[in-house]
Backbone as a ProteinNet text record, in pm:
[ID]
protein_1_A
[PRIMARY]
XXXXXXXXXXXXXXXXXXXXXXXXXXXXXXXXXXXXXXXXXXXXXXXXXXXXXXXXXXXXXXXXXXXXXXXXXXXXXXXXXXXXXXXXXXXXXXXXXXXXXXXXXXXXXXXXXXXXXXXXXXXXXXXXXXXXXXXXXXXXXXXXXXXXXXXXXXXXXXXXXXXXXXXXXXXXXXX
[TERTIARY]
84.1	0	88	-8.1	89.6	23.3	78.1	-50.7	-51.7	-146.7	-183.9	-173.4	-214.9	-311.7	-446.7	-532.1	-665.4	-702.9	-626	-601	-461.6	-524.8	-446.2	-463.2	-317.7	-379.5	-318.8	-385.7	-370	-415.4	-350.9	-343.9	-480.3	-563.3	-670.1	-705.3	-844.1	-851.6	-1000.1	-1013.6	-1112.6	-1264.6	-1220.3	-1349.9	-1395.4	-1277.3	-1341.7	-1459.9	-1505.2	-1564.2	-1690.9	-1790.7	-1952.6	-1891.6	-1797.1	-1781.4	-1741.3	-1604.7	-1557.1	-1634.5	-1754.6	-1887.3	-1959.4	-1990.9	-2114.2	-2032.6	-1898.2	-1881.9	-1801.7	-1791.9	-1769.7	-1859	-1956.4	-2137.2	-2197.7	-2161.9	-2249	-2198.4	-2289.5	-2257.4	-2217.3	-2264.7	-2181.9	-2057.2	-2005.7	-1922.2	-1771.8	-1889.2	-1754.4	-1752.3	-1828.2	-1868.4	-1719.9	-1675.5	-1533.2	-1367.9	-1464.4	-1357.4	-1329.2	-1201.1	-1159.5	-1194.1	-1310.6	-1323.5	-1442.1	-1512.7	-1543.7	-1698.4	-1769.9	-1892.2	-2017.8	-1937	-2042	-2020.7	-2131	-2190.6	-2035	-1989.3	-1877.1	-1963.4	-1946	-2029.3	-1942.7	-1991.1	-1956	-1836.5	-1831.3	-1723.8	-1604.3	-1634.3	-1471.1	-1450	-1530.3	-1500.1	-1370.1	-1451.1	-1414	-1277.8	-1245.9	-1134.5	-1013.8	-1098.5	-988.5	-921.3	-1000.2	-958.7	-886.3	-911.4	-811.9	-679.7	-659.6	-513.4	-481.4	-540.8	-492.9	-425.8	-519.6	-504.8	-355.3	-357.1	-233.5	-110.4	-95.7	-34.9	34	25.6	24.9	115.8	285.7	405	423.1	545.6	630.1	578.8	482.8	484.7	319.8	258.3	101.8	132.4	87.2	45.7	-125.9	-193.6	-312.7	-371.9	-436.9	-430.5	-563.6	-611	-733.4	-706.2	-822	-810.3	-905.1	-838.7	-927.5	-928.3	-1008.5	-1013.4	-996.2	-843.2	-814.5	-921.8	-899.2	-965.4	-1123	-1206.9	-1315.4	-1249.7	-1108.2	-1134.5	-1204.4	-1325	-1363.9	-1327.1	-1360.2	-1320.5	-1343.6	-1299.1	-1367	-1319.5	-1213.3	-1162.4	-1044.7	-970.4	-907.5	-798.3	-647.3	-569.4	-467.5	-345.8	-261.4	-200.1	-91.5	61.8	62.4	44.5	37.1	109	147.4	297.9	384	448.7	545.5	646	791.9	887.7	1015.7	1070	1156.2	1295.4	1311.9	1379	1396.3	1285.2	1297.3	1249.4	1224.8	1133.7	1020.9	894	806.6	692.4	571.1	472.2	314.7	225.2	104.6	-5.4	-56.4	-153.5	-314.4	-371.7	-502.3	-563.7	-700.3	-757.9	-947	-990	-1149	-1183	-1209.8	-1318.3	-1472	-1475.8	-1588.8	-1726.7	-1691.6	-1822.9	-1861.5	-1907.9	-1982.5	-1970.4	-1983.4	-2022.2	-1873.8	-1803.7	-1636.2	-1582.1	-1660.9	-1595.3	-1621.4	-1484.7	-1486.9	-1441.2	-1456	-1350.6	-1212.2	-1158.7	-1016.7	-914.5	-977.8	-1005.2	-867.3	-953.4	-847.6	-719.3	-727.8	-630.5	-491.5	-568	-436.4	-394.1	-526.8	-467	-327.7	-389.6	-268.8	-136.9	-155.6	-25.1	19	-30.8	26.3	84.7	2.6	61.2	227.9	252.8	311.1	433.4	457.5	507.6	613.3	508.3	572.9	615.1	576.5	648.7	783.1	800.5	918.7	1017	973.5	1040.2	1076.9	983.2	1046.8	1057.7	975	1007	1089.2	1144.4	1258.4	1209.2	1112.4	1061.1	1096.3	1093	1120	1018.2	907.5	764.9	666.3	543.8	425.4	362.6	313.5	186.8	5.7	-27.9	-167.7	-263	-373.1	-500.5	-591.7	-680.4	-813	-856.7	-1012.9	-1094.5	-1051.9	-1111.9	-1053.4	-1194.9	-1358.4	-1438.7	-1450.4	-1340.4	-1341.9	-1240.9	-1299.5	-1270.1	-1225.3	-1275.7	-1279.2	-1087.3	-1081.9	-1020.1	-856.8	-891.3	-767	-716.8	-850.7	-786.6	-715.7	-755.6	-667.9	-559.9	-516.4	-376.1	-287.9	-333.3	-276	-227	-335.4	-274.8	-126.5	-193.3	-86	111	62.2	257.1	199.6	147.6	119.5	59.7	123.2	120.4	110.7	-4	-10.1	83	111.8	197	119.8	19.8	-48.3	-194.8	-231.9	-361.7	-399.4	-483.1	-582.9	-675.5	-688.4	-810	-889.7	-1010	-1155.6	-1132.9	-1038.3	-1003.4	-1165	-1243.3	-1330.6	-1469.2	-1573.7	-1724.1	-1781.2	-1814.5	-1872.5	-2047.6	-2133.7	-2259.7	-2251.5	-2197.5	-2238.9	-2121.3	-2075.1	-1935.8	-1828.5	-1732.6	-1630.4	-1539.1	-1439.9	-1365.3	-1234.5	-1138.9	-1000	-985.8	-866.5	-800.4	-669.2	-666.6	-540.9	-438	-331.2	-180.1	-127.2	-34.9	-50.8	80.7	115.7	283.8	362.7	379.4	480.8	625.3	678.9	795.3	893	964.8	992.1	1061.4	1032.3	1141.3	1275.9	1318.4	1473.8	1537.7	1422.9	1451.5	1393.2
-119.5	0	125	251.8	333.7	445.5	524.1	604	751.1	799.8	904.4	984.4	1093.1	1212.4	1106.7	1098.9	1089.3	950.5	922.3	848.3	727.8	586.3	531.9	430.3	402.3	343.3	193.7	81.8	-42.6	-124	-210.4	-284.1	-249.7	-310.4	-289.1	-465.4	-495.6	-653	-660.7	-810.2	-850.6	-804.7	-791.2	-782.5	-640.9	-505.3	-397.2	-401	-498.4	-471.6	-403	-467	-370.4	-238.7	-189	-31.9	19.1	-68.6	10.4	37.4	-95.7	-83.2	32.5	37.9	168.4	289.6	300.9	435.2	446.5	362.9	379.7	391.2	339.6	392.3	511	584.2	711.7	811.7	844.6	973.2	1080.3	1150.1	1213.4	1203.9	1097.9	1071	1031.6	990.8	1006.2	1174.6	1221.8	1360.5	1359.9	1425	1481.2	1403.1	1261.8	1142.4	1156.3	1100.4	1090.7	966.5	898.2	732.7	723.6	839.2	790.1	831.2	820.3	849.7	703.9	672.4	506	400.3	309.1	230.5	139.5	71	27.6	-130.1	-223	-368.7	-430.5	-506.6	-571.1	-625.6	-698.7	-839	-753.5	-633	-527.1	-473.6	-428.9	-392.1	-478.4	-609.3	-692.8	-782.5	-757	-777.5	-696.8	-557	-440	-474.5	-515.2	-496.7	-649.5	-755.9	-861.7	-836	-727.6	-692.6	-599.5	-539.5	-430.6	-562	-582.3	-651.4	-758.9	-827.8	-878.5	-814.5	-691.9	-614.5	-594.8	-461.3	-515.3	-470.2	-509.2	-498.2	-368	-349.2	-231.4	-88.9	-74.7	31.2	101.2	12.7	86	10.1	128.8	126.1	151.4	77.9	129	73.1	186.1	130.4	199.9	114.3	166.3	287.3	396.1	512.8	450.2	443.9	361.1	508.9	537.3	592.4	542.3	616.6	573.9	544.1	427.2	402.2	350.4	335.1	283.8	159.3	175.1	91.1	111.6	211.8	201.6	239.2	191.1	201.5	342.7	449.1	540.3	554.1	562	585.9	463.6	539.5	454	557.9	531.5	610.1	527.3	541	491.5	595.5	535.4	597.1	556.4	561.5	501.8	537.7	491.9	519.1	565.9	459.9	521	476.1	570.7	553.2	575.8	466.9	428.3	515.9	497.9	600.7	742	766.7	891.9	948.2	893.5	912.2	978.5	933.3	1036.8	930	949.7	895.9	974.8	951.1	966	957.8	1087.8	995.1	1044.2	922.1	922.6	901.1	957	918.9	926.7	883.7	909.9	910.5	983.4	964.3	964.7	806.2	712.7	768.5	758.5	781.9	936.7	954.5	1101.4	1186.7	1135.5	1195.9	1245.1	1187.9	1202.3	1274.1	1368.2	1510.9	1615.2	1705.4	1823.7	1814.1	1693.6	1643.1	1626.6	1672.7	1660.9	1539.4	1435	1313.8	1286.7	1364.9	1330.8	1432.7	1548.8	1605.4	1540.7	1416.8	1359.9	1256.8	1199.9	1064.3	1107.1	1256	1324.1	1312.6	1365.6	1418.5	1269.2	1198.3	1059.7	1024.9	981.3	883	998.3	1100.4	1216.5	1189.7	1233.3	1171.9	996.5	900	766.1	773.6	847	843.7	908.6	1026.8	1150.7	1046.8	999.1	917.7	784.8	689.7	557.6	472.9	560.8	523.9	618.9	707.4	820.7	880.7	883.1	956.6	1096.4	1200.3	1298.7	1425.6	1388.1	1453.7	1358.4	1436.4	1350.6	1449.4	1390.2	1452.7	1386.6	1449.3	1470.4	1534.6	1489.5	1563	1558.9	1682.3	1725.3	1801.5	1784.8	1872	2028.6	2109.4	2247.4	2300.1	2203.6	2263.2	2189.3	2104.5	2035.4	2126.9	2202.8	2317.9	2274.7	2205.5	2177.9	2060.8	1936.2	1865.6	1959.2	2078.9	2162.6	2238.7	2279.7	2344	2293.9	2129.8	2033.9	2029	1975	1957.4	2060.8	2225.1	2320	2344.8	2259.8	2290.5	2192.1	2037.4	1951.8	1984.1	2163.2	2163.4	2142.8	2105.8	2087.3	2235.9	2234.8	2375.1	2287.1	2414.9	2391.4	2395.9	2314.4	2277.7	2317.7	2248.3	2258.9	2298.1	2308.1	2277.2	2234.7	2143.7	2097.4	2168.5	2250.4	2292	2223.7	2261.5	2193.6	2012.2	1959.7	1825.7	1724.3	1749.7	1660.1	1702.6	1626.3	1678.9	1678.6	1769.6	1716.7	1764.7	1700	1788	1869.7	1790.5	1883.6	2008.1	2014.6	2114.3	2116	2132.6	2108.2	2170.7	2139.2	2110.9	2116.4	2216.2	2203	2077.9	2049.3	1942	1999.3	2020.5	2052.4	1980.1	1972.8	1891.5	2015.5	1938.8	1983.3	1882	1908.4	1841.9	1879.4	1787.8	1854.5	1772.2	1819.5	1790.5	1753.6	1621.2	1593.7	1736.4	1734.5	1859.7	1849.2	1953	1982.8	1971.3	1952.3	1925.2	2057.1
0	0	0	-61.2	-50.7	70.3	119.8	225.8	200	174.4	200.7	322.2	331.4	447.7	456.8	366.8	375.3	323.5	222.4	162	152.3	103	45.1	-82.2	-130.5	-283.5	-230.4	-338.5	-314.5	-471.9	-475.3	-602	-650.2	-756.1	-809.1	-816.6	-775.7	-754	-880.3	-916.3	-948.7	-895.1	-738.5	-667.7	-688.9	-757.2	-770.4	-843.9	-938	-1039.9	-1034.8	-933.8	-903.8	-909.6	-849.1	-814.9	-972.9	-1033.8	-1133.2	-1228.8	-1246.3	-1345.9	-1340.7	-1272.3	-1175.5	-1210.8	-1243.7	-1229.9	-1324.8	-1461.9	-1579.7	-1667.9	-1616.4	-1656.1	-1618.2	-1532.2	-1499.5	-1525.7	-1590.7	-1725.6	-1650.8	-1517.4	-1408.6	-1389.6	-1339.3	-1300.5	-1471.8	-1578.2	-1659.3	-1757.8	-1735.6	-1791.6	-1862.8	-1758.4	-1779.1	-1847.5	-1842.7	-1878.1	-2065.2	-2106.7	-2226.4	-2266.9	-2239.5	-2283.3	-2414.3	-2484.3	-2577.5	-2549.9	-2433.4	-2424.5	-2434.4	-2449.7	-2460.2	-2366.6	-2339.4	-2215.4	-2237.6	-2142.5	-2118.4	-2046.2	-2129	-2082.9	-1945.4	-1853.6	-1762.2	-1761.4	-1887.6	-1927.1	-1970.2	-2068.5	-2081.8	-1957.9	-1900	-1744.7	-1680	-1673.8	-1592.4	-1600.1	-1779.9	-1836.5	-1833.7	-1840.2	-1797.4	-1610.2	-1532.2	-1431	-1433.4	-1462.8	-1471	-1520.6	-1654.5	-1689.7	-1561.3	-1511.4	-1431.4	-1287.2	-1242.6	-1124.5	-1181.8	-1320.1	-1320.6	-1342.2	-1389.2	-1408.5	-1553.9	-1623.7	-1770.1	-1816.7	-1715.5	-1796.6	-1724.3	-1793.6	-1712.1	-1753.1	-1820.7	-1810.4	-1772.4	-1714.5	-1664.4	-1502.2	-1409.3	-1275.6	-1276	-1241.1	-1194.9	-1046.4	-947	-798	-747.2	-676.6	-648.5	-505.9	-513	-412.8	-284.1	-161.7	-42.1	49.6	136.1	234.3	359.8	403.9	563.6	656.2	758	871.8	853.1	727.3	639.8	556.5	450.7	363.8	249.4	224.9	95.8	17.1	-93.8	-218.4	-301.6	-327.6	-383	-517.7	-588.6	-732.3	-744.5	-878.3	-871.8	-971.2	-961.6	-1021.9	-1061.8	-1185.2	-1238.4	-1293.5	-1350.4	-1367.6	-1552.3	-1686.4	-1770.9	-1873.3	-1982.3	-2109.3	-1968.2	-1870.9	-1836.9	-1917.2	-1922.5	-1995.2	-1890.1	-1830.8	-1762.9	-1860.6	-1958.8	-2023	-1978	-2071.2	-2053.5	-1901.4	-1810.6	-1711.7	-1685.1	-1711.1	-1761.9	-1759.2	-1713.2	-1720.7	-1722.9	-1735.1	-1794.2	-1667.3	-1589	-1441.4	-1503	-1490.2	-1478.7	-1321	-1285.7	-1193.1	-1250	-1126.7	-1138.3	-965.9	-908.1	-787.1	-849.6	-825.8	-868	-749.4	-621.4	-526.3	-505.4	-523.7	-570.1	-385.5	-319.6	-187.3	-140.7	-204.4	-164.8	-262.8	-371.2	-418.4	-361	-418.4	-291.3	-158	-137.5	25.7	52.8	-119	-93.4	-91	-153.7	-158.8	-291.8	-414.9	-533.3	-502	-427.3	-405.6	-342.5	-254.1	-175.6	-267.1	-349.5	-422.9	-535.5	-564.9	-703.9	-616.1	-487.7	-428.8	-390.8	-358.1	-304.7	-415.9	-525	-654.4	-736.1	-670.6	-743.4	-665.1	-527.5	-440	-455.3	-447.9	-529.6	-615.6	-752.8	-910.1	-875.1	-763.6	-800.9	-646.1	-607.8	-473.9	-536.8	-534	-514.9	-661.9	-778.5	-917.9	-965.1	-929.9	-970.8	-1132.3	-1179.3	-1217.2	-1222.5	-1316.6	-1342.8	-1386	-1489.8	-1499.9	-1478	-1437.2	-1473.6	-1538.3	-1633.2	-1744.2	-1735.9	-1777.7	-1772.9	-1865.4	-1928.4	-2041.5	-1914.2	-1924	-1873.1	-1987.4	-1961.2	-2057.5	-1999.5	-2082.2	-1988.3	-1933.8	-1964.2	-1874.5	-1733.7	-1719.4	-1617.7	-1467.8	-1492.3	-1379.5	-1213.1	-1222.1	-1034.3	-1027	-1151	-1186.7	-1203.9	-1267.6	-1348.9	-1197.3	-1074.9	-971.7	-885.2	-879.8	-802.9	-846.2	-973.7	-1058.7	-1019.1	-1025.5	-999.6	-850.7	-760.5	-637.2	-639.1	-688.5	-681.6	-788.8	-788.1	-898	-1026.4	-1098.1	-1257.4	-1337	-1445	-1457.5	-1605.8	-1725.8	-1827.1	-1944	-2031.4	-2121.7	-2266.5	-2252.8	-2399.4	-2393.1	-2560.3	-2537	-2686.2	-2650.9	-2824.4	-2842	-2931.7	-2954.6	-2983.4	-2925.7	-2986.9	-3020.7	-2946.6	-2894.6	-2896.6	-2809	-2792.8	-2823.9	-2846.9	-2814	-2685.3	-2626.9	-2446.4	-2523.9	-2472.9	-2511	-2614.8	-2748.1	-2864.9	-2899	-2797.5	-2798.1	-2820.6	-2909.4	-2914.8	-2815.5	-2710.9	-2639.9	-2614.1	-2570.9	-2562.9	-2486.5	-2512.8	-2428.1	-2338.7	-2233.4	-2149.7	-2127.8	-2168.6	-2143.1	-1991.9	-1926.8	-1782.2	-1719.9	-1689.1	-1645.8	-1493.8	-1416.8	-1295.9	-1305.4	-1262.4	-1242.6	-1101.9	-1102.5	-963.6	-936.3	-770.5	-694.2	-699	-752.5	-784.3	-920.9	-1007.7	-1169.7	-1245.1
[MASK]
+++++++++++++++++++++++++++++++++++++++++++++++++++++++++++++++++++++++++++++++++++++++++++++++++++++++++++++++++++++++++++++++++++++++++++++++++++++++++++++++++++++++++++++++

């Protein structure tokens, strides 16, 4: 495990699956996600989390977000195209349980998983895409050191809209 403030992360198991289903399905909760916009079936679910849980080679981390002293399960975050090379990897997250945004929740999971990449994987940047109406997502990043790099224009459709895409990058301390 790794530990947080508030939080801690822990492998990603088979048994996530009711949760990871539920919240790769709700259009809330993926609003803001880069996955395409369409229903995501049980069995890809469930396949995705079997590669995850076995681990899919050296270069994807993915770990589920638990809340200290409960145990539950709330999101889930990974490290992905890392490049042991160049040192440099790719972080995704989702806080999946709705009651646990705004609590500061993904704030510790960024700083935790940021922390491990620039500490004990020696890592050098982490990078990151957010939509840019994903406002609340872009103020966390910013608290967590990530400062904008790029942008796609008109990148995605959200509701009919076309969409920047934000590139967003930190860098371990002292680089």
């Amino acid at each position: 495990m790794i530990i947080g403030d508030r939080i801690y992360l822990r492998a990603v198991e088979v048994e996530d699956l009711d949760l990871c289903w539920r919240w790769v399905n709700d259009p809330e909760v993926t609003r803001y996600m880069l996955l395409g916009g369409w229903p995501i079936s049980r069995l890809a679910e469930r396949e995705w989390l079997e590669r995850a849980a076995r681990g899919t080679g050296d270069r994807d981390r993915q770990m589920a977000v638990c809340l200290r002293g409960s145990d539950r399960h709330i999101g889930n975050c990974g490290l992905h195209q890392i490049s042991w090379r160049s040192g440099t990897a790719d972080l995704g997250i989702v806080i999946g349980e709705k009651d646990c945004w705004d609590q500061g929740c993904g704030r510790d999971a960024v700083r935790t998983v940021l922390r491990h990449a620039f500490r004990e994987m020696s890592l050098r940047k982490v990078t990151l895409s957010v939509l840019a109406l994903n406002h609340r997502a872009i103020r966390c990043y910013e608290q967590c050191g990530f400062a904008v790099e790029g942008i796609l224009r008109g990148q995605h459709l959200v509701d009919g809209l076309h969409v920047d895409e934000v590139r967003m990058a930190v860098f371990a301390p002292g680089r």
